[in-house]
C-alpha positions as CSV (number, residue, x, y, z in Angstrom):
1,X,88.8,116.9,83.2
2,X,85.9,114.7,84.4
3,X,86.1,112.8,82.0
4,X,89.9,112.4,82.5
5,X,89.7,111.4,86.2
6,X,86.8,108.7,85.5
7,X,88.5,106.5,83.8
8,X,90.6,105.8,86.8
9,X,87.4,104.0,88.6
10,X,88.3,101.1,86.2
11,X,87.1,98.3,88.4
12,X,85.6,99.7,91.1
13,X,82.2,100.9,88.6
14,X,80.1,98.6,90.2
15,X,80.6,100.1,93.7
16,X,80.9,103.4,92.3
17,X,77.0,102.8,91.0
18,X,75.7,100.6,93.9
19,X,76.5,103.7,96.6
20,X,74.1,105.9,95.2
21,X,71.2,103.4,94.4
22,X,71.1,102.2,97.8
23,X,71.1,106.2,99.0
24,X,68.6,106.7,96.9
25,X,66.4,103.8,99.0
26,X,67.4,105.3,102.1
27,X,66.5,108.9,101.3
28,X,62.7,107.2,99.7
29,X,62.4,105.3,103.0
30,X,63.5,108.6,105.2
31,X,60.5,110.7,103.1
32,X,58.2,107.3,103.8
33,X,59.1,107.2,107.9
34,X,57.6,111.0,108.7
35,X,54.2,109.8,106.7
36,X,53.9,106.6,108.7
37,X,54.3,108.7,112.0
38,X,51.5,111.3,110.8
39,X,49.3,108.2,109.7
40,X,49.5,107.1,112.7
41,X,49.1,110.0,115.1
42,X,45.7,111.0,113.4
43,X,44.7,108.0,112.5
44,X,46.0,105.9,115.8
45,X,46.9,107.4,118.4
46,X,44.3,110.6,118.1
47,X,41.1,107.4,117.4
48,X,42.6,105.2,120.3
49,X,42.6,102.4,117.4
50,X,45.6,100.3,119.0
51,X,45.7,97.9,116.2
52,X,46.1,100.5,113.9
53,X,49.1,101.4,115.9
54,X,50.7,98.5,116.4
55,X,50.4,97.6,112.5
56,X,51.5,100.9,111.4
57,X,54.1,100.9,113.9
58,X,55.5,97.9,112.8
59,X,55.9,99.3,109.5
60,X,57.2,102.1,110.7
61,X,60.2,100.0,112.5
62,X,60.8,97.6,109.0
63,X,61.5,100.9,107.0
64,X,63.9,102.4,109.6
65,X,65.8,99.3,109.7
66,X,65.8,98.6,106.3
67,X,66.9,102.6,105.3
68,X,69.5,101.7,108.3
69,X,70.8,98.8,106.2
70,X,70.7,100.6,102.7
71,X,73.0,103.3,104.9
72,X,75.6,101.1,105.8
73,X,75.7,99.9,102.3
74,X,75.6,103.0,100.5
75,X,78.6,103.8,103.3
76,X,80.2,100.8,102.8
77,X,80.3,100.5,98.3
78,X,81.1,104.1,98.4
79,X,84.4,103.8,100.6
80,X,85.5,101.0,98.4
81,X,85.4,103.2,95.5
82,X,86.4,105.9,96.8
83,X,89.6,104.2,97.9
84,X,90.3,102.4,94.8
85,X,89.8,105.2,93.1
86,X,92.4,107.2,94.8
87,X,94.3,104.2,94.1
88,X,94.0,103.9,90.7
89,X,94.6,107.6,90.5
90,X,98.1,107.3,92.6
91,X,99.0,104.4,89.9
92,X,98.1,106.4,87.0
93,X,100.0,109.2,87.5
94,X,102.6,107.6,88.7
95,X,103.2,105.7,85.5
96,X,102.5,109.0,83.9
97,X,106.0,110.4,85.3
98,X,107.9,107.5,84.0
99,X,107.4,107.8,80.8
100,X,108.0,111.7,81.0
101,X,111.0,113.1,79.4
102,X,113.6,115.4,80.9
103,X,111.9,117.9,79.2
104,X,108.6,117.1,81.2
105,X,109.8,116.3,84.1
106,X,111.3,120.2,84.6
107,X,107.7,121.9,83.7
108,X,107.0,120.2,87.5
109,X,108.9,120.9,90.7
110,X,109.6,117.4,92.5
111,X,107.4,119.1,95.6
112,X,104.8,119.9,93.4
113,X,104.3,116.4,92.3
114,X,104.6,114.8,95.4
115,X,102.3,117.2,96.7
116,X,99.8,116.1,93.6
117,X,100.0,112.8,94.4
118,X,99.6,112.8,98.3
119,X,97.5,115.9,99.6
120,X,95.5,116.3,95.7
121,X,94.7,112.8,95.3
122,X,93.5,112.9,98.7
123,X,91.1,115.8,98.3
124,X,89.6,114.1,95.3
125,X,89.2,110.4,97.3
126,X,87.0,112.7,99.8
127,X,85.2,114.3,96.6
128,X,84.6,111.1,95.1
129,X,83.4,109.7,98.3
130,X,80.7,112.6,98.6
131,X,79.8,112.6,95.1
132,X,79.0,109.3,94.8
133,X,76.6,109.4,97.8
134,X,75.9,112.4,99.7
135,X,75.8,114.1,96.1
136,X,72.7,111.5,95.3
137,X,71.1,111.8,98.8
138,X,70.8,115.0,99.0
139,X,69.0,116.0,95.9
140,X,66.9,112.8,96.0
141,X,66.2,113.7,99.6
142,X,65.2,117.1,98.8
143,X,63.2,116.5,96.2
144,X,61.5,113.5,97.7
145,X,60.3,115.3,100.9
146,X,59.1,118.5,98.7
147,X,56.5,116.4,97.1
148,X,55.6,114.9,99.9
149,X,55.1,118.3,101.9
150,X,53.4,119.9,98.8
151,X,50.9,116.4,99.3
152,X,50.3,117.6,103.0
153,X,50.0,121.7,102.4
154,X,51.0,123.0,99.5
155,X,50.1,126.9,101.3
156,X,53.0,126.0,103.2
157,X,55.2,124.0,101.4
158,X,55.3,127.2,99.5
159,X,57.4,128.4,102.3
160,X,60.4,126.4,101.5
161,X,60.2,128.1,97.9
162,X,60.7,131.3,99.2
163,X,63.7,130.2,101.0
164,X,65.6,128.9,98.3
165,X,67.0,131.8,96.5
166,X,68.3,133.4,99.9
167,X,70.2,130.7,100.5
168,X,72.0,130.3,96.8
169,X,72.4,133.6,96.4
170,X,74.8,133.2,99.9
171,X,76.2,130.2,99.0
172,X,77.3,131.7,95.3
173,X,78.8,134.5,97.2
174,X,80.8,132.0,99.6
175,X,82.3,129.9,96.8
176,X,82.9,132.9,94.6
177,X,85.3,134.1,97.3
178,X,86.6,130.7,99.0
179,X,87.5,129.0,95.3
180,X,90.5,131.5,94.6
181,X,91.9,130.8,98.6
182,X,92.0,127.5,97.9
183,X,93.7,128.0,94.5
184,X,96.6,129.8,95.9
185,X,96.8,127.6,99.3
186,X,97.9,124.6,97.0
187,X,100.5,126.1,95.5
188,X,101.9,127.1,98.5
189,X,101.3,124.0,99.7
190,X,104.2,123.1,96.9
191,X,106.6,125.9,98.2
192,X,106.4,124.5,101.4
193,X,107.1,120.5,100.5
194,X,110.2,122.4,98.8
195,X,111.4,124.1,101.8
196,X,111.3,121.0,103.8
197,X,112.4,118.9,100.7
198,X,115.7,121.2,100.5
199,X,116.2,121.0,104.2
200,X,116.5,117.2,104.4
201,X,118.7,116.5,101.4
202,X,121.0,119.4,102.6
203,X,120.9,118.8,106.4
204,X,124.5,118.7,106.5
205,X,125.2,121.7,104.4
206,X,122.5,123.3,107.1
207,X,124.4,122.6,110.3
208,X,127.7,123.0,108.7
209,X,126.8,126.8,107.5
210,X,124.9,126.8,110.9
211,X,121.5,128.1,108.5
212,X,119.2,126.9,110.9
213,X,117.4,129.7,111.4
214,X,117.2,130.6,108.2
215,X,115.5,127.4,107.5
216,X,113.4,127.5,110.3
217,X,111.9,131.2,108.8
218,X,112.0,129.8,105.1
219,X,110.0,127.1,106.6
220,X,107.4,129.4,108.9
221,X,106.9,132.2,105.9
222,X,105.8,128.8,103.6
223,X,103.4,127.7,106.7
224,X,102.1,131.3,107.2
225,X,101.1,131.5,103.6
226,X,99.3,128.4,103.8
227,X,97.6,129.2,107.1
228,X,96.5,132.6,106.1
229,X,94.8,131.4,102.8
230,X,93.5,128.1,104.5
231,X,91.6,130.4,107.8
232,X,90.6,132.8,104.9
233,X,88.4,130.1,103.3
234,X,87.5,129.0,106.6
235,X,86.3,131.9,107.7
236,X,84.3,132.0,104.4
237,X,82.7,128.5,104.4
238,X,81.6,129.3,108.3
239,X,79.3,131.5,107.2
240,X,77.4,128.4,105.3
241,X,75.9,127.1,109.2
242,X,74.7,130.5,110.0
243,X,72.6,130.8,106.8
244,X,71.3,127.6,107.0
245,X,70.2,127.9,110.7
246,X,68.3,131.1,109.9
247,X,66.5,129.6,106.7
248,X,65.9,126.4,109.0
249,X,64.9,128.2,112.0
250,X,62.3,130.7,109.4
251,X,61.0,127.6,108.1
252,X,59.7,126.3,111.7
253,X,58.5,130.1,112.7
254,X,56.5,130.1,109.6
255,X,55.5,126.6,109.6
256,X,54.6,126.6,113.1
257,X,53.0,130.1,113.0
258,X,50.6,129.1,110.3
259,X,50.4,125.5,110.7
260,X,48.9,126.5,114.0
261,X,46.3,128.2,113.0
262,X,45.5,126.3,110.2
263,X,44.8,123.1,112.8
264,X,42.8,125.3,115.2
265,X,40.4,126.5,112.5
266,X,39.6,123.0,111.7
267,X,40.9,123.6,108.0
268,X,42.2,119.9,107.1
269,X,45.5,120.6,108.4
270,X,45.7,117.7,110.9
271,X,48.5,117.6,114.0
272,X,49.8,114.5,112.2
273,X,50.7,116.2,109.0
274,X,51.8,119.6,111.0
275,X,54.6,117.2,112.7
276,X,55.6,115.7,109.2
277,X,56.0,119.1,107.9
278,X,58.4,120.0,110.5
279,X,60.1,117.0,109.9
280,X,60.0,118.0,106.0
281,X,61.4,121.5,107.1
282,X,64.5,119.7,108.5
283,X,65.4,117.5,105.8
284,X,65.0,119.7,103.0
285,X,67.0,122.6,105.1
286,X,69.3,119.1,106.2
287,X,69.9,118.5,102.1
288,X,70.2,121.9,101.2
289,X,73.1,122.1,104.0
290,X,74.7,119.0,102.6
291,X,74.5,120.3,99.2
292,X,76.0,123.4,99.7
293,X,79.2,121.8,101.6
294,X,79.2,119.5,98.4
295,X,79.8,122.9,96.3
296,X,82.7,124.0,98.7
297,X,84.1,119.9,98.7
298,X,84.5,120.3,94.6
299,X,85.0,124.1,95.0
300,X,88.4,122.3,97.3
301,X,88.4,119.7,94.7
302,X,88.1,121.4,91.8
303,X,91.9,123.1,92.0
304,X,93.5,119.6,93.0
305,X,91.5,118.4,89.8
306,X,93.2,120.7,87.7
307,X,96.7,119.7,88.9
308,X,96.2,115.8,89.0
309,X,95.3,116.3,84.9
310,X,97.8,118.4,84.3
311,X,100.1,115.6,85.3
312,X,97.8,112.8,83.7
313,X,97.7,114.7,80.4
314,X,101.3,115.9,80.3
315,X,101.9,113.8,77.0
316,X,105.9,112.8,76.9
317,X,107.8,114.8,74.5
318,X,109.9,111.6,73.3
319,X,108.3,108.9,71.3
320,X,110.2,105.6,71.1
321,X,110.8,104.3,67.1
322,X,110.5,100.6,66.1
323,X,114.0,100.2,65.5
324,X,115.2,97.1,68.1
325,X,119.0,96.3,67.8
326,X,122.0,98.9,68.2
327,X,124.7,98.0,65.5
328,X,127.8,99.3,67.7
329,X,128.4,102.4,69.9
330,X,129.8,104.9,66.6
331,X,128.4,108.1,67.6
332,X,127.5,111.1,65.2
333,X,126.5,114.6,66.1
334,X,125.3,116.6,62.6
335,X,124.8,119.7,63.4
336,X,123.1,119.6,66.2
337,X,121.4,122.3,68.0
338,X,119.5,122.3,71.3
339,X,117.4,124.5,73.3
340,X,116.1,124.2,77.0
341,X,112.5,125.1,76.9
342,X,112.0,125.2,72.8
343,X,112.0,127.8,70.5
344,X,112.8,130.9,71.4
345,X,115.3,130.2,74.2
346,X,119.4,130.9,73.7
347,X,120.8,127.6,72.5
348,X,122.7,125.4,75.5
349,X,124.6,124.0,72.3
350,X,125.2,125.6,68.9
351,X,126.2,123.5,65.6
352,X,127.7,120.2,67.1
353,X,129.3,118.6,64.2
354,X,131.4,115.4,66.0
355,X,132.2,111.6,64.8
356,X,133.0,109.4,67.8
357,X,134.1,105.8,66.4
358,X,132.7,102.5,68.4
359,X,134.9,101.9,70.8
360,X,136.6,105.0,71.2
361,X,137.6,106.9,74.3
362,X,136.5,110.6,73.9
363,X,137.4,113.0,76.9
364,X,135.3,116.4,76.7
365,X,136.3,119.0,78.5
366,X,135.2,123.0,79.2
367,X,133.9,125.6,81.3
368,X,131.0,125.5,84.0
369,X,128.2,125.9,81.8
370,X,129.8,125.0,78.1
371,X,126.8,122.7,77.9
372,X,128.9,119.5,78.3
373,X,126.2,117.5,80.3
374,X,123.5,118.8,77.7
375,X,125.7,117.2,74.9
376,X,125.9,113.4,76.1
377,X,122.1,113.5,77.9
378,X,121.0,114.0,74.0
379,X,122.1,110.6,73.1
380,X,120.2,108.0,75.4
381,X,117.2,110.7,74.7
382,X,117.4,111.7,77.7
383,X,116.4,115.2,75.4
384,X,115.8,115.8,72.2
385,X,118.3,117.9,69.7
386,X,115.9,121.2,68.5
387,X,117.9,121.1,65.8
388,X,120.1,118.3,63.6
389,X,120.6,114.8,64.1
390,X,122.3,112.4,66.8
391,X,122.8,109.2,65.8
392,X,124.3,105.7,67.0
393,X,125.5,102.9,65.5
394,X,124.5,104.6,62.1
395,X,121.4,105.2,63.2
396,X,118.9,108.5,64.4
397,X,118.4,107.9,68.2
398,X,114.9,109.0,67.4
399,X,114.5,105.9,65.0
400,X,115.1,103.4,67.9
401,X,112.9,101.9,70.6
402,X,113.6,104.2,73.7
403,X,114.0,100.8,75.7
404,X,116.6,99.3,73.2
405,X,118.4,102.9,73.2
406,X,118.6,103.5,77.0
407,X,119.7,99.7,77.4
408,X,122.6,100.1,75.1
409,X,123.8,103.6,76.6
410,X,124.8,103.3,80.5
411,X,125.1,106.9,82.1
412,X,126.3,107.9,85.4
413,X,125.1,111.0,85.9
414,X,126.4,113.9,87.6
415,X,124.1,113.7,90.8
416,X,124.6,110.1,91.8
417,X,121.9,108.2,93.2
418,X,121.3,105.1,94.9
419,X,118.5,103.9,96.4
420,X,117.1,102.1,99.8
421,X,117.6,98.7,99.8
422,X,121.2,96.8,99.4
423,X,124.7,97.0,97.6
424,X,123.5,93.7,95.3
425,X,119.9,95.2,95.2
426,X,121.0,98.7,93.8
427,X,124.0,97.0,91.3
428,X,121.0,95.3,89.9
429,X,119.3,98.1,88.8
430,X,122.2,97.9,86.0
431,X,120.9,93.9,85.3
432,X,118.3,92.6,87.1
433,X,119.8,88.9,86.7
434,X,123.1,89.7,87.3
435,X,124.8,86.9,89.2
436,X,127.1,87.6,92.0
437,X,129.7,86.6,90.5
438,X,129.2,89.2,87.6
439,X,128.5,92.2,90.7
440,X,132.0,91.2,92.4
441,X,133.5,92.0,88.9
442,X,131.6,94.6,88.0
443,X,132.6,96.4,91.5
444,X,136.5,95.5,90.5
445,X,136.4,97.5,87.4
446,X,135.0,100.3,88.8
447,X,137.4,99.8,92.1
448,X,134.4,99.3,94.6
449,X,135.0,95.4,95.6
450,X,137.7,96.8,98.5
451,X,135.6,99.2,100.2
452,X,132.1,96.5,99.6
453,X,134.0,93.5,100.8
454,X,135.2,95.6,104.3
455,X,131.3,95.9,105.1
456,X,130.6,93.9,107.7
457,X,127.7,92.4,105.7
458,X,129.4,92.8,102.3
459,X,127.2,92.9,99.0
460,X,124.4,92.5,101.9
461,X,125.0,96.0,103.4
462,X,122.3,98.1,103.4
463,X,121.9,101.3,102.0
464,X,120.5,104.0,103.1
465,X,118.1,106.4,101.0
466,X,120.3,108.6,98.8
467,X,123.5,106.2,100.0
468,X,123.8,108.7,102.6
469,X,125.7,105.4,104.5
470,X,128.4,105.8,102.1
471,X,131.1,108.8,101.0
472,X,131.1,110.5,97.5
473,X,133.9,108.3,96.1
474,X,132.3,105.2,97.1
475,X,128.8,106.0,96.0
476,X,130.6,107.5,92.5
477,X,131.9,103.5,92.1
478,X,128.9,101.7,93.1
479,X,127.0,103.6,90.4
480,X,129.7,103.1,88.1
481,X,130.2,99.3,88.6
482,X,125.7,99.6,88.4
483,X,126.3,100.7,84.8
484,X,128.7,98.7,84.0
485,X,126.5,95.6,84.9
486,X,124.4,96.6,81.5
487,X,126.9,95.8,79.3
488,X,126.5,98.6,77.4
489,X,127.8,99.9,73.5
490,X,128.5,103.1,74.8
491,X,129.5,104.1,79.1
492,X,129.0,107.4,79.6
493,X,130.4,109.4,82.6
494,X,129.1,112.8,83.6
495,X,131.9,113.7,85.9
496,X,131.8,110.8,87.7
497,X,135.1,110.2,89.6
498,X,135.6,113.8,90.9
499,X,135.4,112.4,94.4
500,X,138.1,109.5,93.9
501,X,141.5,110.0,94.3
502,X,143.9,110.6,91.2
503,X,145.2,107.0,91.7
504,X,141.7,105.3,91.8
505,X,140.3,107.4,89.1
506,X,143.9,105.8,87.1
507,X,143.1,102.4,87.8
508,X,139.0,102.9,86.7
509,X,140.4,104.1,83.5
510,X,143.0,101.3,83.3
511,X,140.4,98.8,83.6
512,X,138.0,100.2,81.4
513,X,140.7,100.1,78.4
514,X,141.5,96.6,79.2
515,X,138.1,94.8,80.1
516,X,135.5,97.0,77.5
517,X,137.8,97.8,74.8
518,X,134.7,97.6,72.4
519,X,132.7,100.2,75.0
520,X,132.3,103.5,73.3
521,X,133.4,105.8,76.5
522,X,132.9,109.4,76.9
523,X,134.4,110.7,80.2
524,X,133.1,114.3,81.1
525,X,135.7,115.5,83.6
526,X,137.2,118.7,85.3
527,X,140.9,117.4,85.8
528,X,143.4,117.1,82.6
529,X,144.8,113.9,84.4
530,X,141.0,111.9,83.6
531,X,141.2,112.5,80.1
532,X,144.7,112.9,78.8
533,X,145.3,109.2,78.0
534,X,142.1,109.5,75.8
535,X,141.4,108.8,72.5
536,X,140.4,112.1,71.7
537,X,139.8,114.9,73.4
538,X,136.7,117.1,72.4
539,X,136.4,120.9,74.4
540,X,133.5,122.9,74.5
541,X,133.0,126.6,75.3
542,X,129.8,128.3,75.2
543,X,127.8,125.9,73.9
544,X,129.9,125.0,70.8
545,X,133.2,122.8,69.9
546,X,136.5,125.0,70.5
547,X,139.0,122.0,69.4
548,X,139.2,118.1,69.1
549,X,142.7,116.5,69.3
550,X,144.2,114.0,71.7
551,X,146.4,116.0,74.6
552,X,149.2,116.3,72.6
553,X,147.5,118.0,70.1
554,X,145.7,120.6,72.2
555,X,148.4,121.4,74.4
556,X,150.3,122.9,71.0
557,X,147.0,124.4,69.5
558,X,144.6,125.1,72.0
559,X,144.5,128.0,74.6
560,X,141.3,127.2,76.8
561,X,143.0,123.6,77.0
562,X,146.4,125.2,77.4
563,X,145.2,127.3,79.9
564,X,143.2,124.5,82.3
565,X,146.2,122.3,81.9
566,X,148.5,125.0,83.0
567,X,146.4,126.1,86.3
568,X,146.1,122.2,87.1
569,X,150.1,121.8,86.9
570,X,150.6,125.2,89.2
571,X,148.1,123.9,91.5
572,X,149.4,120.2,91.7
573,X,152.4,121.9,92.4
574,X,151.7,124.3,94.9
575,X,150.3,120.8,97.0
């Protein structure tokens, strides 16, 4: 895991090594600055020897400004890598996720990831930050300033030894008990960017149900959780003042107890290196304070560790081939099967045998939950068949570079989605150097150039995040026309005009036969009247193929067909 997380300091090595080398200097010099002061009280300020005190004094100012400066260093090289670090975390993962197949992308809620790259990524930029320099200065500090108070007394630098196992022994117990708190508080943390994820992309629905307060106690149980597990901790890692105050405050009874009599018997202890020692006792008891809030920073850490290499070494279940051209858009399913979730799970589809010839229109038809989305996401790769073979063009879609593949198969899926920025700028997603000319016909075929062109700022129109500017039909066309821009062998539509009127959905289809005639088109729809004029017509139910035919066909021979065409006709007529 550390291992894992290092290599995303890249660039930023050389800070990441010039923080603690210059907090190592400053902890030397702070060890150095308590000697000076007793050197000089005995040998003085005690004598009267002003020379000695002004030279020694002197000294004594040159190392406190220079362990100032190595401070503001060691502050300033550790920030930088901190922050790149965090950086170059934030990148990684985030080109991690686009390479991730369907497949890996539903092994993580879309909260949890945001929540791993934001809040996790966060806690290990503060990690990193301590690591890299109170991590160094603390030891170094401590060890530094028990030598040198062993070189003054070691009768009662033995003091300090005595201390030591109280104090781990308390903090062992506190980050026994705090670790698993913090555990569960992040994944809460997740449940609760859900709650207010849900709320936001279904304000509407919210108000129009009038579920506020429902949302409002989904959203207060999330924050309680979180709350209750975050004062817990708390409440644990408070107890880490109060047991370094009493081994601090122990320290300076004892010290002062028997340092005191030591310099009144005249025993070598002198009030120079009685002072030091006290200043000893506070910098060792100082470290050991920093170190222990070091152990709760990667106790904190260590959980957000977990989850950011969980997404960095989440390995994508597709693997492009070499294969670089697409003959045409002839489609073959060989008995193909497919399981969400691998083996073991009930098959979403069941022995798909279907030839689909370039060019052709295919309609497929069926139930809620017949698995027709789960057949056409298998050929762009968007999954992989468990069983069987899915080719195009003549060739296994697993043979061919995923690029290549995905740029010769344009899908509209089922949940639309277009993006900030403008009509032109989200029509380009489908070519990046589309002209305008090419998006004004693009937008024609799919019936969109009316509704653009009445924008006050036409193609220039901004849209909103999720195109919550525009209605269901007209984002439904702009994401056709989008796909249509990539001139694809094969346009696939996932139920994509169920929010356009019968005659608009007509006229898409109209154009599609007369401007891609060599387009390989499979229209997933619910209503007869999208499909009928289509080449073939393929139904599912329950995962497996009940009938192929063109409308003709299946109104003689098939019932499920006979039966949706039948309800459609009653209901038309009943409007």
């Amino acid at each position: 895991m550390i291992k894992k997380l290092a290599e995303s300091v890249r660039e930023y090595k050389k800070n990441a090594i010039l923080a603690p080398l210059f907090v190592t200097g400053e902890a030397v010099l702070e060890v150095v600055i308590p000697l000076l002061m007793s050197y000089l009280i005995d040998n003085g300020i005690e004598t009267g020897n002003m020379s000695y005190v002004w030279g020694c004094g002197g000294l004594l100012a040159g190392c406190a400004l220079l362990s100032l400066f190595c401070g503001v260093m060691s502050g300033k090289h550790a920030a930088i890598a901190s922050s790149g670090f965090a950086r170059n975390l934030r990148h990684d993962m985030y080109y991690a996720l686009q390479d991730y197949s369907f497949h890996n992308i539903d092994k993580f809620s879309t909260a949890s990831l945001i929540t791993r790259m934001t809040t996790d990524v966060t806690h290990l930029q503060n990690a990193f930050q301590m690591i890299i320099r109170i991590t160094v200065r603390s030891p170094a500090l401590l060890i530094f300033s028990l030598v040198a108070a062993f070189s003054v007394s070691p009768r009662l630098a033995l003091i300090f030894v005595a201390v030591v196992p109280f104090l781990g022994a308390g903090l062992y117990l506190i980050i026994r008990y705090a670790h698993p708190a913090f555990l569960r508080m992040f994944k809460k943390y997740d449940r609760l960017n859900t709650v207010v994820q849900e709320n936001l992309r279904g304000v509407r629905v919210v108000k129009t149900f009038v579920r506020e307060r429902h949302e409002i106690e989904k959203f207060e149980e999330s924050s309680k959780g979180i709350y209750q597990d975050s004062s817990l901790a708390e409440r644990l890692l408070a107890f880490n003042g109060p047991l370094m105050q009493i081994s601090m405050y122990t320290c300076i009874l004892l010290i002062s107890w028997f340092g005191a009599k030591l310099v009144a018997a005249n025993t070598g202890m002198t009030t120079g290196q009685l002072m030091s020692l006290f200043t000893y006792v506070q910098q060792i008891l100082m470290s050991l304070m920093m170190i222990s809030m070091i152990l709760v920073m990667i106790t904190m850490s260590r959980a957000a560790a977990q989850r950011v290499t969980e997404v960095l070494n989440e390995k994508s279940t597709i693997e492009g081939g070499a294969v670089k051209e697409v003959p045409s858009g002839e489609i073959r399913f060989e008995n193909v099967t497919f399981r969400y979730g691998g083996e073991g799970r009930a098959a979403a589809l069941s022995d798909v045998t279907l030839t689909i010839p370039s060019g052709a229109t295919v309609g497929i038809i069926g139930g809620t939950g017949s698995s027709k989305s789960t057949l056409v996401q298998l050929i762009p790769r968007l999954y992989d068949v468990s069983e069987g073979t899915v080719s195009v063009g003549g060739v296994d879609v697993r043979a061919y570079d995923l690029t290549t593949l995905r740029d010769s198969v344009a899908m509209v899926l089922q949940k639309n989605v277009l993006f900030s920025g403008t009509v032109k700028e989200n029509l380009r997603w489908g070519n990046p150097e589309a002209t305008d000319e090419e998006l004004v016909h693009a937008c024609k075929l799919a019936q969109a150039h009316e509704f653009v062109s009445a924008f006050p700022e036409g193609y220039d129109t901004m849209i909103e995040q999720g195109g919550a500017n525009v209605s269901g039909g007209q984002k439904q066309r702009l994401c056709i026309a989008r796909a249509l821009l990539k001139k694809p062998k094969v346009l696939i539509l996932d139920d994509s005009t169920s929010a356009v009127d019968t005659r608009t959905d007509a006229l898409i289809r109209k154009a599609f036969r007369e401007e891609i005639p060599d387009t390989t088109k499979l229209i997933i729809a619910q209503r007869i009247a999208s499909v009928q004029d289509a080449d073939m017509i393929v139904v599912l139910d329950g995962g497996k193929i009940s009938a192929i035919g063109t409308h003709e066909e299946l109104l003689r021979e098939n019932a499920i067909y006979q039966g949706v065409y039948r309800s459609q006709q009653k209901g038309g007529e009943e409007q």
